[in-house]
N, C-alpha and C positions, 0 to 999 in steps of 0.2 A: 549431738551436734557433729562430733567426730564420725561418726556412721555415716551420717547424713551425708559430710563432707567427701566421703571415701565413695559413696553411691554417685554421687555425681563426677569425682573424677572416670568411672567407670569407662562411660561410652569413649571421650578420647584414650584415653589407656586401651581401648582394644581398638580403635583405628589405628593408632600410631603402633601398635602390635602388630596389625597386619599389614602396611606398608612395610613396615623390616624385612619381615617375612617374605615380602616379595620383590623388594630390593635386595636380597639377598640372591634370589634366582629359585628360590625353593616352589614348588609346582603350584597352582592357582587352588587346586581343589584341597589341597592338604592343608594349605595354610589355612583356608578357610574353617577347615575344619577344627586343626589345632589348635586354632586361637578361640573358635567358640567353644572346645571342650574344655580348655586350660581355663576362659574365664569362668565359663559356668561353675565348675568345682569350685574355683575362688568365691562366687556371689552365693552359691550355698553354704559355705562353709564362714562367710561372712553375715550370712543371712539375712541378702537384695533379695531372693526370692528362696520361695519352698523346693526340696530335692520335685514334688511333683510335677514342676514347673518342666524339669527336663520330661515327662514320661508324654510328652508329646511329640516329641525326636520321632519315635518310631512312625507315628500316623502321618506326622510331614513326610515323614521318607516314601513311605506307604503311596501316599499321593501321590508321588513323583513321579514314583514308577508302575501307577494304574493311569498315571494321564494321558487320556486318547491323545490331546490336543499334539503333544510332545511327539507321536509318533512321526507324525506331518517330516520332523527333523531327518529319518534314515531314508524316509520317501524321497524326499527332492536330492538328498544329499546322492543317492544309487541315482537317481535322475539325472542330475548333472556329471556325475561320475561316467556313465554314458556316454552320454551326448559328445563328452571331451574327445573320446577317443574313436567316435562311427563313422568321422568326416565331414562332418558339417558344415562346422566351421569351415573349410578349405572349400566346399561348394558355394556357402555364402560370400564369403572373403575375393575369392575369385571371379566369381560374375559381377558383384558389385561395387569390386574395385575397376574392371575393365567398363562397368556403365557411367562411371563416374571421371575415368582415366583421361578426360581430354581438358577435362576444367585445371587450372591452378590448386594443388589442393585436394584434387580427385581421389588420390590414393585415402588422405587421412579422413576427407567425409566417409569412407567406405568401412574405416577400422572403427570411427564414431557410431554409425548407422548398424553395422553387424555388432559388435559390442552391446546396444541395447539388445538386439534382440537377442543374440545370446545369455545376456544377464536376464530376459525375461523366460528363457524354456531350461536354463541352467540354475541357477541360484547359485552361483559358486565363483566368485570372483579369480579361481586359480585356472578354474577351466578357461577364461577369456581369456586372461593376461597371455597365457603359455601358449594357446593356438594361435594367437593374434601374433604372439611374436613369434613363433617359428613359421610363421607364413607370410605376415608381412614385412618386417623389420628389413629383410635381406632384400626385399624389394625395392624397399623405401632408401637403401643405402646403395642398390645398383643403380636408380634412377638420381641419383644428388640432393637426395631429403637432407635436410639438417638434423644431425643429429640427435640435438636435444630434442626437435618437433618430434620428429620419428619417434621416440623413446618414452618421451611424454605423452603422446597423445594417445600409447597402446597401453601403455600403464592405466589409463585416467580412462578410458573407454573399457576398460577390464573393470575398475569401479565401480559403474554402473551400475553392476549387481548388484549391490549394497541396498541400493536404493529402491530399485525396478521391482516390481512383484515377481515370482513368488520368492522374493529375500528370504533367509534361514533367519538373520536379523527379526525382519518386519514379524518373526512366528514368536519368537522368543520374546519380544516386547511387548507382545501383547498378552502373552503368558505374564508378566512380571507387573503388569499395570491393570488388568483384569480387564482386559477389552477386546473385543471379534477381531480374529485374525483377519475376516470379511471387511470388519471396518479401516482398519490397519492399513489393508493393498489398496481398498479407495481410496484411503487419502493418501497413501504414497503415489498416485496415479499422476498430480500436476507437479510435484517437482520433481518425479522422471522425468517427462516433458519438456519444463523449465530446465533439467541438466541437461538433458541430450541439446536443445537450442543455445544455451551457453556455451558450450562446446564447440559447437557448428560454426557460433557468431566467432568464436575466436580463432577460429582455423580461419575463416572468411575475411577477416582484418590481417593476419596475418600474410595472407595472399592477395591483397589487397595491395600492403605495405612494403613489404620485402618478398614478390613474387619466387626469388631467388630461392627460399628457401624449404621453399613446398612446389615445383617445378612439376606441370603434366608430364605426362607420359609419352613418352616421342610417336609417331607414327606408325613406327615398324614394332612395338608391343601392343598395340591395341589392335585386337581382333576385330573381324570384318563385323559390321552393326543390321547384323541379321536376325533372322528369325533365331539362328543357333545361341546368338550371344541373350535374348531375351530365354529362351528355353534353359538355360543354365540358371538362368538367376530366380527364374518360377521354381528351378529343381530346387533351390534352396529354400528358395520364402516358402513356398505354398505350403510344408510341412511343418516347417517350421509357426508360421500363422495357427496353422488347425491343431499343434499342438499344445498352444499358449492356450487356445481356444479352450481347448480340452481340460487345461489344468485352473488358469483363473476365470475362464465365462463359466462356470460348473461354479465356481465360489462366489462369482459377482452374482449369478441370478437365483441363487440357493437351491440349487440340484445339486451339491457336493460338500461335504463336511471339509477343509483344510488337509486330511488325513486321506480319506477319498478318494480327493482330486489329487493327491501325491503318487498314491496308488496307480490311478489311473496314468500319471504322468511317466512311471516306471515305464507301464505296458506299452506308452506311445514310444518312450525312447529305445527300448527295445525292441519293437517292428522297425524304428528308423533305422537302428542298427543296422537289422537283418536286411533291409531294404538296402543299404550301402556296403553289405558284404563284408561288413567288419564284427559282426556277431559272434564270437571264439570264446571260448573257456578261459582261453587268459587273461582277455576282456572284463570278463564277466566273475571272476573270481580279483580282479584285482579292483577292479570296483568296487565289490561288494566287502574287499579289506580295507580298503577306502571309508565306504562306510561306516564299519564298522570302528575306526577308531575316530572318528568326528563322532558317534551317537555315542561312545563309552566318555570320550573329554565334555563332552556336554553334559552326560548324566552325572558325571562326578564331579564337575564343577556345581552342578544345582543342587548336590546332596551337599557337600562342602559349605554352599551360601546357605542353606538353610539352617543349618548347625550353627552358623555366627548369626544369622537374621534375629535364630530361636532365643540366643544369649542376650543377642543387643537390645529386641524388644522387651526381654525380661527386668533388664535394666535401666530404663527409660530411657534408652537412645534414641528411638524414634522422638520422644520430645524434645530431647538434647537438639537432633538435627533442624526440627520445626523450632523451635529457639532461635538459634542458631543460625539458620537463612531467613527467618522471619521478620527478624533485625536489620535485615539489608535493605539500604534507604532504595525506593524506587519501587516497591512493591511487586508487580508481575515482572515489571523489566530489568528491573535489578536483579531479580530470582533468575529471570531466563536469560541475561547474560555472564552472569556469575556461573551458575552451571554449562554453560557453552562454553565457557574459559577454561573452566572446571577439567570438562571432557576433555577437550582440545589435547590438553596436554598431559591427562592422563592417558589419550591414545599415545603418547609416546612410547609407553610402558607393559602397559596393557590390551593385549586379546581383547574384542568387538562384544566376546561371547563371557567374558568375567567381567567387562563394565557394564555390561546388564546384567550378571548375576547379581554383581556388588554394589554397588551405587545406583540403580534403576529403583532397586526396595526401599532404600533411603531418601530418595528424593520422588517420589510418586504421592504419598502423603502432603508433601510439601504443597507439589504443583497443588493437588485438589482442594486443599485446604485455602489456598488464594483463585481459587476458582477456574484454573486453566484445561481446557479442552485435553482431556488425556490421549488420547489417538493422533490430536496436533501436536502435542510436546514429543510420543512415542514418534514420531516421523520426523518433527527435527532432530529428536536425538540420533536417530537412525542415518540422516544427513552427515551432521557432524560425525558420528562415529566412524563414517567412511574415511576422514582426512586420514584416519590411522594408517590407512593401506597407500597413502603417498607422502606421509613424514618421511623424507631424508632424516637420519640416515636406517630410521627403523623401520620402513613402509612395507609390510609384505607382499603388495604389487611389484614393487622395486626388487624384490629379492627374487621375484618369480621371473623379471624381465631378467636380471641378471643372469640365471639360472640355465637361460633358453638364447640369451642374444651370446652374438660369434666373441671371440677372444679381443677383437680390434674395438670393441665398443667399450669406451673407458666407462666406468664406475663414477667418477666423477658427473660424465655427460647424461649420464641416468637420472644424477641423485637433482643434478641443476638444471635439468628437464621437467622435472617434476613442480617444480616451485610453480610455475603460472597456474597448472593445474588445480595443486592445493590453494594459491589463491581464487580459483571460480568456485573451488566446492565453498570456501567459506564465505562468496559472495552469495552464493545459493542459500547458507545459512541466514544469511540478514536477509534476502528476501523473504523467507518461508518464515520469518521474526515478523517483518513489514506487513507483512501480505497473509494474514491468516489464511484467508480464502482459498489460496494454489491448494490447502488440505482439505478445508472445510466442503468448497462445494460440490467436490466430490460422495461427500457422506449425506447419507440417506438419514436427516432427521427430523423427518413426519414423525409428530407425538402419537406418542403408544401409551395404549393402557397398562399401566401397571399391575398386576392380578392381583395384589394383596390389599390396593385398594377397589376393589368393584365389590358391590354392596347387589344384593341379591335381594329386591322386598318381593315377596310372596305373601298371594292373599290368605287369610287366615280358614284351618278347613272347613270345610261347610259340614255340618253333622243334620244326616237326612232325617228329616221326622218318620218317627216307626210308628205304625199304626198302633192304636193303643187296640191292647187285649180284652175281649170284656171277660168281664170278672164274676166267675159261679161261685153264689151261695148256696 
């Protein structure tokens, strides 16, 4: 009974293990690992499970690092490492801030409108925030923007990415839930949509209400409305367009594996480079250092989670947790507000890339086990996880506007610019809770055959009659 009793303190004694761990500041991947090697010796040497229980370590690791899918990660990540630095941003930003420049508002539909499509050929939330604000912010404060709006809405239009295909997110959840990264970007397809028009609506009330504080562009900043001023703004889209094209139309109509089309996305953003004249060795070696330590923090965060996965399921955690939220009155909707709460305010604490190492394994079972659409749950979670990058005072959006905006722009006005923002992501939350369908109709599912059930009858063979031999006596 006493065993028994110790076996089941098990699973929380190694969560409340690695929250210390990590409220201490000690790094995501270590902790993880320390605490599944400390308890594992414990439960062997208790005898929860057999020493063989660990000689699986090595094949999980094994996996990790023979998984194509994971490649996908250094791909887009040298991709958008790119794109940050070729000019793009500055040709999009400027044509379709001056197409926009005469409305109320005009400047921020413009940071809104480039922002997605940058989140869509970058995947990298740091790349928007930083271009958006060393290019627009000083504009938005020589014309008499407020500066919360200003501050706010490049932050929040840098988020996007999060959301928008081809996300680094949207690859990793689908790795951790066991679902097509293909399915994954379709259903993130209608709350892109749905963010980018919540966004829009509220710059649009806003200039609606207090024109004052989102003010056009005076007459003598907007350029003549010629041929010249539509030629600058094709120079941006049209590549931009054909290369989105190139990396998700290649995954939406399966001419391209995730990895691929990564591939493939490198080579477009390095023609666009060269095509802007910004193509250099320094470029191109700081990129790819770039890369390099996003695919090392990611590979040692998931070596790290698996090491505690390998411990907790050996322990009966996974039943612990199914127990455990199973209990919670309300069934689906209590489970999917309960973990939305969950998240929320674990994004205070935690990297986008360790709350789906660590918590996506624990709670994936759950959803399935009550029936919930896993590609739906992987895309609100995905929603939600973005609030992380505009919590005041921890938002790494915020740290990035910081980072890049002038000395006279208070710190305060950043952190309490942000707040409307994070209230429409989590308004975007409850819709995509409401509204299944913004995920679902996007995904393709015409029934398919299962292979392991198709039954093969064949007729039975036919044995030819052989002429009979006659027979000497």
């Amino acid at each position: 009974m006493t065993e028994m009793l110790h076996a089941d303190l098990m699973p929380p004694l190694m969560f409340g293990g690695l929250v210390v761990f990590l409220l201490i500041g000690f790094p995501a991947a270590f902790s993880l690992a320390a605490v599944g090697l400390f308890f594992g010796f414990i439960s062997i040497e208790l005898g929860f499970f057999p020493e063989a229980w660990m000689f699986n370590l090595p094949l999980r690791v094994f996996n990790i690092l023979s998984n194509d899918l994971l490649l996908a990660i250094p791909f887009f990540t040298l991709m958008g490492a790119v794109l940050e630095r070729c000019g793009l941003a500055e040709d999009l930003l400027e044509g379709t801030g001056q197409l926009f420049g005469k409305v109320p508002g005009g400047l921020a539909y413009a940071v809104i409108i480039v922002g997605a499509i940058l989140g869509a050929i970058t995947g990298t939330v740091a790349a928007s925030v930083i271009s958006m604000g060393m290019i627009s912010l000083p504009i938005m404060m020589r014309y008499g923007y407020d500066m919360r709006i200003a501050t706010g809405v490049i932050a929040a239009s840098g988020t996007i990415t999060q959301v928008i295909p081809p996300s680094l997110v949207l690859i990793v959840l689908s790795d951790q839930l066991g679902q097509s990264v293909g399915d994954m970007y379709a259903g993130a397809i209608g709350p892109s949509f749905l963010q980018v028009a919540l966004f829009l609506l509220f710059i649009w009330l806003v200039s609606l209400f207090q024109p004052k504080k989102v003010p056009p562009l005076p007459p003598e900043a907007l350029a003549p409305r010629d041929w010249r001023l539509w030629w600058r703004v094709l120079k941006g889209m049209v590549p931009s367009i054909g290369l989105i094209f190139m990396v998700l139309g290649t995954i939406f109509l399966g001419l391209a594996t995730p990895t691929e089309a990564g591939a493939m996305g490198v080579v477009g953003a390095v023609v666009l480079a060269a095509l802007n004249r910004r193509l250099t060795w320094p470029l191109v070696r700081e990129a790819m250092g770039n890369t390099m330590r996003i695919t090392a923090m990611v590979i040692f965060i998931l070596i790290g989670a698996t090491v505690f996965t390998l411990v907790f399921q050996g322990v009966d955690g996974g039943i612990w947790i199914e127990h455990l939220l199973g209990l919670l009155p309300g069934g689906q909707t209590g489970f999917l507000v309960f973990t939305n709460i969950f998240i929320f305010f674990l994004a205070f604490f935690l990297d986008f890339f360790e709350i789906a190492f660590i918590v996506i394994p624990l709670l994936a079972p759950v959803a399935k086990s009550l029936g919930i659409d896993l590609v739906w749950f992987g895309v609100l979670i995905c929603i939600n996880m973005q609030t992380a990058f505009m919590h005041p005072p921890f938002g790494f959006a915020l740290f990035y506007l910081r980072g890049v905006a002038p000395k006279s722009v208070l710190t305060r006005d950043i952190y309490l610019g942000a707040i409307p923002w994070l209230g429409l992501q989590l308004l975007l939350v409850a819709v995509v809770i409401l509204w299944p369908q913004s995920v679902t109709y996007w995904l393709d599912r015409t029934p398919r055959q299962d292979p392991s059930t198709v039954i093969i009858d064949l007729p039975p063979p036919v044995t030819p009659d052989l002429p009979v031999m006659p027979s000497f006596q």
